[in-house]
MIVEXRO-613615 format. One record per residue (C-alpha): residue in one letter; x, z, y. Coordinates in nm, 3 decimals. Layout:
# MIVEXRO-613615
> a  X  Z  Y
...
This chain:
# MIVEXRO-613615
> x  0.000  0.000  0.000
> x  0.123  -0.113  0.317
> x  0.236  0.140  0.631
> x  -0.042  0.037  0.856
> x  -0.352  0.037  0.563
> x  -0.236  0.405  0.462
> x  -0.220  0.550  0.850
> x  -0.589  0.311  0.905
> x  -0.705  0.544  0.604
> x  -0.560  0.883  0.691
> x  -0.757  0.793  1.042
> x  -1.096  0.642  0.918
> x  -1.092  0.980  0.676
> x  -1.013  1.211  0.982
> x  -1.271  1.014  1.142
> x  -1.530  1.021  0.876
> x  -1.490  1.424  0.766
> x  -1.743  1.515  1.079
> x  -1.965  1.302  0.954
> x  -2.051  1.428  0.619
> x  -2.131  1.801  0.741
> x  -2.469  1.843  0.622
> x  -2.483  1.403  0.527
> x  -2.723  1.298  0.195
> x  -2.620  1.104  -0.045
> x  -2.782  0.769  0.136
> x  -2.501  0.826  0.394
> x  -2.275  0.743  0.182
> x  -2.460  0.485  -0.014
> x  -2.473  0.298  0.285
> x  -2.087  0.344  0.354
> x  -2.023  0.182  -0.021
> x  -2.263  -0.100  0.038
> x  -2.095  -0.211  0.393
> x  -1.807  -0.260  0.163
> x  -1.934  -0.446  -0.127
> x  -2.119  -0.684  0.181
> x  -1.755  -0.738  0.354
> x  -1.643  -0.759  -0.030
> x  -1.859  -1.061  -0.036
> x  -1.831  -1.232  0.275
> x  -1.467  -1.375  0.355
> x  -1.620  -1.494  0.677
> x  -1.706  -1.099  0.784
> x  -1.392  -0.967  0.597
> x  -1.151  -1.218  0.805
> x  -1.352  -1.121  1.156
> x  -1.326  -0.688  1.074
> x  -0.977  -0.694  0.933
> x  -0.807  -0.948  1.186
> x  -0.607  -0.723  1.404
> x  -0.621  -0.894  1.718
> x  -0.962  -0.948  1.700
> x  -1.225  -0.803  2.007
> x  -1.419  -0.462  1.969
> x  -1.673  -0.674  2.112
> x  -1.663  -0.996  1.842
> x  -1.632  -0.736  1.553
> x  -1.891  -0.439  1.690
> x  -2.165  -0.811  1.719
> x  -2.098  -0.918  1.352
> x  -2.118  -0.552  1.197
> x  -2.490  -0.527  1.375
> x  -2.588  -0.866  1.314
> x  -2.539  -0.786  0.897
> x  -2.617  -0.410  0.900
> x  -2.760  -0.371  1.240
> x  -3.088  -0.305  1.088
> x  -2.993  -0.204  0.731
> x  -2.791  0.117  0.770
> x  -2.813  0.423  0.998
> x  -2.649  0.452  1.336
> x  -2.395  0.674  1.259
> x  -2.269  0.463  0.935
> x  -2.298  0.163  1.195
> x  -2.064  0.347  1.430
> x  -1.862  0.396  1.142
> x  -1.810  0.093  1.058
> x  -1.739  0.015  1.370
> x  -1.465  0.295  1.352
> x  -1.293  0.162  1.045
> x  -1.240  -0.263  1.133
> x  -1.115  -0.125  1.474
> x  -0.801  0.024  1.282
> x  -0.533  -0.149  1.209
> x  -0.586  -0.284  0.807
> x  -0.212  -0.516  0.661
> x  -0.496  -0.729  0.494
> x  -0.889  -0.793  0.414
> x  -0.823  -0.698  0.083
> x  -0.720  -0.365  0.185
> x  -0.993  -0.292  0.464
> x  -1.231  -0.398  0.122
> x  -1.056  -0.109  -0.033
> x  -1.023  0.070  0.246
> x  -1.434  0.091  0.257
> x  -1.415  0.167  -0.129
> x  -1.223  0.471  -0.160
> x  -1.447  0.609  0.160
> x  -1.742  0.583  0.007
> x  -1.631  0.734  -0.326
> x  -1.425  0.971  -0.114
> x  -1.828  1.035  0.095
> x  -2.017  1.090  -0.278
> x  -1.748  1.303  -0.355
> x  -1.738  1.543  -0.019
> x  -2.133  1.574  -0.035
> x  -2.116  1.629  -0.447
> x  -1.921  1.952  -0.351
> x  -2.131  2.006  -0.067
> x  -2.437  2.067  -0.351
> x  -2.184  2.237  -0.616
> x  -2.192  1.947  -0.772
> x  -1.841  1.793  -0.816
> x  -1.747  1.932  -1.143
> x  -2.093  1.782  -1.313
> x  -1.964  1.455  -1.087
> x  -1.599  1.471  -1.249
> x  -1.751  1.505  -1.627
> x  -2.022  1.217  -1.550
> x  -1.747  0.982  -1.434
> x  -1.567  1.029  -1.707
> x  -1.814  1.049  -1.997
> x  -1.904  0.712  -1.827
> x  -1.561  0.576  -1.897
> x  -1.517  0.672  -2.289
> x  -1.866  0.529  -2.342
> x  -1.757  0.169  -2.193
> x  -1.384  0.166  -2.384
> x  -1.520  0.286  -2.720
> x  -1.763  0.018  -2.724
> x  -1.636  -0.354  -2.761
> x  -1.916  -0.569  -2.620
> x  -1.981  -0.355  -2.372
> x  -1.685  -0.466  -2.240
> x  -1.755  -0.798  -2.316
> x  -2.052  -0.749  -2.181
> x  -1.924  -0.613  -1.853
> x  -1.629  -0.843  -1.801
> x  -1.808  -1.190  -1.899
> x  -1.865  -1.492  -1.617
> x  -2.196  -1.569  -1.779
> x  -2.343  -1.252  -1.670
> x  -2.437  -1.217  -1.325
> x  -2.385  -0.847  -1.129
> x  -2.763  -0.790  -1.092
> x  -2.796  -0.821  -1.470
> x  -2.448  -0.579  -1.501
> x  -2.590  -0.326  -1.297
> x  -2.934  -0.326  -1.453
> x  -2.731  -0.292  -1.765
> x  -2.528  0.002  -1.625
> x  -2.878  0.166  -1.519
> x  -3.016  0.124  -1.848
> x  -2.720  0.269  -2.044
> x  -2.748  0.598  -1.876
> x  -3.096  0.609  -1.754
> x  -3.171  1.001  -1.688
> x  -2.855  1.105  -1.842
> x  -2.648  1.096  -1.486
> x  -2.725  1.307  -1.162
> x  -2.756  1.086  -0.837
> x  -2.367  1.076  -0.747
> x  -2.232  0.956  -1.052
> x  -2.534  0.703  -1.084
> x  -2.425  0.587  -0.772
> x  -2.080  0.558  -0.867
> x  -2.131  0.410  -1.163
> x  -2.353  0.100  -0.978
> x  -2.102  0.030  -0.709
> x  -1.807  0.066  -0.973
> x  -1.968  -0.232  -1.161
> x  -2.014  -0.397  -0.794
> x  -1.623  -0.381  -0.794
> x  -1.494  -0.471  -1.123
> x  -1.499  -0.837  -1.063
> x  -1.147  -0.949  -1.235
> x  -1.094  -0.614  -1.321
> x  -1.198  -0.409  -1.613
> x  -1.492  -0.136  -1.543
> x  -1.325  0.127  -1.732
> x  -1.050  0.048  -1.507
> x  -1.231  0.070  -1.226
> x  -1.379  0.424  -1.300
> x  -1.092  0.579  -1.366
> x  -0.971  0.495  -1.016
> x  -1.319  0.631  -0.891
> x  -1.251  0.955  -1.143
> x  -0.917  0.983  -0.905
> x  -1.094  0.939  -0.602
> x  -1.312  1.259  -0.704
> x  -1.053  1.462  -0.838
> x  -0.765  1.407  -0.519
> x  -1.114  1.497  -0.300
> x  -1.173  1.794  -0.502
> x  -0.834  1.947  -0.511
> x  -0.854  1.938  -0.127
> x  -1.209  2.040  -0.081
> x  -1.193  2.392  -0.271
> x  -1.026  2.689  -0.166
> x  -0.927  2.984  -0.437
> x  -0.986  3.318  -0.228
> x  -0.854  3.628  -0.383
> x  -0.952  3.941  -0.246
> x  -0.918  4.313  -0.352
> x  -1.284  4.355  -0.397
> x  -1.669  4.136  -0.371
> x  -1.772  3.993  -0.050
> x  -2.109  4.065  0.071
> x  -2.274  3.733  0.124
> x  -2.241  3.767  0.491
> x  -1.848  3.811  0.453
> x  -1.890  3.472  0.231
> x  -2.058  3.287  0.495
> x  -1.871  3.377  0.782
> x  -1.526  3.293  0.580
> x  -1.692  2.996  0.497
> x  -1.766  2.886  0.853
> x  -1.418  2.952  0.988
> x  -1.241  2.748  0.742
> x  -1.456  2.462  0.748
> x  -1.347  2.470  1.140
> x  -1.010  2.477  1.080
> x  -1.002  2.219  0.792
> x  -1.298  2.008  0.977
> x  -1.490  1.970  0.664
> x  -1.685  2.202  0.427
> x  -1.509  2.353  0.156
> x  -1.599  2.539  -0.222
> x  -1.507  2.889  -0.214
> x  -1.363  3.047  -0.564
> x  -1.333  3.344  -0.550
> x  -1.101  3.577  -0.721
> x  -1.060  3.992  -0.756
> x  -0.731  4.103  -0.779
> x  -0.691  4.452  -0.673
> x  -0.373  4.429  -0.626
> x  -0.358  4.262  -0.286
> x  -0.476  4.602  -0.200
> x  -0.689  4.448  0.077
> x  -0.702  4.169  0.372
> x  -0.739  3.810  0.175
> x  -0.568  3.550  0.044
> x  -0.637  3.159  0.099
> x  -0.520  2.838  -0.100
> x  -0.645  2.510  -0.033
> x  -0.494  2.249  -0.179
> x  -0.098  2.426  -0.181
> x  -0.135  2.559  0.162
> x  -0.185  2.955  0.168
> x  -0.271  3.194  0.386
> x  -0.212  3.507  0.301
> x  -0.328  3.783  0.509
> x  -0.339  4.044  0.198
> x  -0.264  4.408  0.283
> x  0.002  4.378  -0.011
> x  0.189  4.078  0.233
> x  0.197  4.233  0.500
> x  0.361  4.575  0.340
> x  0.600  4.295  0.169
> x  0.644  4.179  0.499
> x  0.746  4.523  0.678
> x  0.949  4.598  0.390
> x  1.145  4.347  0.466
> x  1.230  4.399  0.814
> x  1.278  4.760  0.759
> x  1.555  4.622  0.516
């Protein structure tokens, strides 16, 4: 991946994060289906990824396509993501991908929900590579998406909460050339990257009261500008105070670290 496509992520993600406090699930339906439509359409693709190309040319084309199909704020979004600097279509294309996924994933946790999303994904994956003509099935030329994804929606009918349904559709949407299976497992990455950096492990010497829970929960989703899952974890050895990891960064203001601490410069 090229400098400029990995800063024009890091960006449309900071940019996106605000978004998803308190989104639905159609948010970021609508996010994954701007992509598959740019996916589609070299004409779009080579007007929202050309980098000298007007706010004003690429802000007319984005409403005249979605204008009236998607909510402001994904409009605006849109918007957000051709104005940044993409090394290729192909890579604004998957650029709008990994959002989307990266979208399901963020509101999954937001419902406690990204562990049942993880498992889904997956299950999906060993039930296309242990069957043969499924694969055929979802790799052939003389099978047209529509008829893919009604296959897809047939296959796990009921079985799959709305996330993973949704990933499941848009993964078929993407496979072209590329094998399905291979296809979900990058989604399955997606999720997993997203949830490593959307929960935070708490330890504390004893419970919080659900106030305590709340109000810890409100100051780090300031400071990390989106919402996180709170483990938590006794250990009475901390003493008291509490201790935060999310995602390798900790912050430990334990009673036990901070007698560490004065140790130390008593030393």
């Amino acid at each position: 991946m090229a400098s400029s496509t990995r800063q024009a992520l890091v960006a449309a993600k900071a940019a996106l994060n605000p978004l998803l406090n308190g989104a639905q699930i159609a948010f970021a339906e609508e996010v994954l289906s701007i992509g598959a439509a740019v996916s589609s359409s070299m004409q779009l693709r080579n007007i929202l990824s050309d980098p000298s190309g007007e706010e004003k040319a690429k802000l007319g084309a984005l409403t005249a396509v979605f204008g009236k199909r998607v909510s402001k704020d994904a409009l605006a979004f849109a918007q957000t993501v051709s104005g940044l600097r993409w090394s290729k279509g192909s890579d604004l294309v998957r650029g709008f991908e990994e959002l989307g996924v990266y979208a399901v994933a963020t509101i999954a946790a937001s419902n406690s929900k990204l562990s049942t999303l993880e498992e889904e994904l997956f299950s999906i994956q060993q039930v296309i590579d242990s069957d043969h003509e499924l694969q055929q099935a979802f790799t052939s030329r003389q099978v047209d998406l529509d008829a893919k994804v009604l296959l897809m929606e047939s296959l796990f009918k009921g079985k799959l909460g709305a996330e993973a349904s949704l990933l499941a559709k848009y993964a078929v949407m993407a496979s072209g050339a590329h094998k399905l299976s291979t296809v979900l497992e990058k989604f399955g990455k997606i999720v997993s990257e997203a949830a490593s950096r959307l929960v935070a492990t708490v330890t504390v010497a004893q419970p919080l009261s659900d106030a305590q829970l709340a109000k810890l929960e409100q100051l780090l989703t300031k400071q990390y500008g989106q919402n996180l899952n709170l483990n938590v974890e006794i250990d009475s050895n901390i003493i008291g105070g509490v201790k935060v990891q999310v995602s390798g960064e900790i912050i430990d203001g334990s009673v036990a670290s901070r007698l560490n601490q004065a140790k130390l410069q008593l030393a």
